[in-house]
C-alpha positions in Angstrom: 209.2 66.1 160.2 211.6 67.4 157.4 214.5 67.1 155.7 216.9 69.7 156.3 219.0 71.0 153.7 221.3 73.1 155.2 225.3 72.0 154.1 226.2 72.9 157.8 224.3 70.9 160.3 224.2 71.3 163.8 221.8 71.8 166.7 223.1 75.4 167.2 222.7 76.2 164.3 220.3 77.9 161.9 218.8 76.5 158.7 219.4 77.6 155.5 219.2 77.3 151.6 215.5 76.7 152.5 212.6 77.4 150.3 209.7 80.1 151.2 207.2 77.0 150.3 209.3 74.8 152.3 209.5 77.5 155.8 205.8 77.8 155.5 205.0 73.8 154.7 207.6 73.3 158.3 205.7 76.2 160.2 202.3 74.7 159.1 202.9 71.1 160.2 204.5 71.9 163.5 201.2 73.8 163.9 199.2 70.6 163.4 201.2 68.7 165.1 201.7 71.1 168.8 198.2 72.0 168.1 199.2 76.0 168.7 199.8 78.2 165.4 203.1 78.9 164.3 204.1 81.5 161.2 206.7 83.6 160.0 206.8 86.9 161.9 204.9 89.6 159.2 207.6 92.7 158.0 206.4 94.7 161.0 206.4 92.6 163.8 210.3 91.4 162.4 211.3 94.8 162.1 209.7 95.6 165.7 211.5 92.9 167.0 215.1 93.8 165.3 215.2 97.1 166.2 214.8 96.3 170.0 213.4 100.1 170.7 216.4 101.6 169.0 216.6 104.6 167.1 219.6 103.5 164.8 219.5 101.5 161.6 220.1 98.5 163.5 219.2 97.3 167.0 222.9 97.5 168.3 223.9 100.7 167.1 225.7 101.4 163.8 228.0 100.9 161.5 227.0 97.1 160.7 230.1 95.1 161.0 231.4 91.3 160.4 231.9 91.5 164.9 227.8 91.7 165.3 226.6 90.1 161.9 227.7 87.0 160.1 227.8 88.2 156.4 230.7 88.7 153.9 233.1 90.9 155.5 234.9 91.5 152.8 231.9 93.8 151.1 231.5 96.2 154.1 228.7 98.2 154.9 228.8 101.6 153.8 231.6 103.0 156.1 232.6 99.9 158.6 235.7 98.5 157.7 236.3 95.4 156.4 236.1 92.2 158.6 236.1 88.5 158.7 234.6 86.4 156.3 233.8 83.1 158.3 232.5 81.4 155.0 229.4 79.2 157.1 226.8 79.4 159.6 227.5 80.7 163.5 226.2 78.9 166.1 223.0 80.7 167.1 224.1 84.0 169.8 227.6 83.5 169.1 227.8 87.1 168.1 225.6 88.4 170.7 223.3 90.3 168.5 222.4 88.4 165.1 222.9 85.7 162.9 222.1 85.8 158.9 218.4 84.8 159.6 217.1 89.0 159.9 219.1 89.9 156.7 218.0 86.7 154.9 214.6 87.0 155.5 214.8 91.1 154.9 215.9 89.6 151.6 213.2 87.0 150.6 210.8 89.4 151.8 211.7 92.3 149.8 211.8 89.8 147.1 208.0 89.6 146.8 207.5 86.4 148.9 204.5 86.7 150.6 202.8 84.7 154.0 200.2 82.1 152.0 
């Protein structure tokens, strides 16, 4: 249906280096295709859904650290200590909590990229 463009490919895996146009042109022809609507979640309903009813800045506690998150460990967040750097994806749940997908699309969104 598309051509992934991910460098790391694998079935438990997510996608990335994808384009906004490119999510919403996949999530527009599975819709055709299964017949049932599919979209990116809106800023509310992704932030509903990451915080999981917590109270904290993130939905397993806090500080943010290279154990729950796949990011550059190297560049902690504010005061969690330096961790791994794994350099590529994580299979999807590996950590338990998140992969890069929240914080990527966090990113794009505060970007200006907006649902068409």
């Amino acid at each position: 249906m598309w051509n992934d463009p991910s460098p790391f490919k694998c079935d438990t895996l997510l996608v990335e280096m994808i384009s906004w146009q490119d999510v919403l042109e996949f999530c527009r022809k599975l819709s055709v295709k299964t017949g049932r609507e599919y979209r990116l979640p809106r800023e509310a309903e992704w932030e509903y859904a990451c915080r999981a009813g917590t109270t904290t800045p993130f939905a397993f506690g806090e500080p943010v650290t290279a154990e729950f998150v796949n990011y550059n460990g190297n560049y902690p967040y504010e005061q969690a200590s330096q961790g791994v750097y794994r350099e590529k994806a994580t299979p999807i749940g590996s950590l338990g909590v998140v992969n890069a997908a929240s914080m990527t699309f966090k990113q794009r969104s505060s970007q200006g990229h907006r649902e068409s």
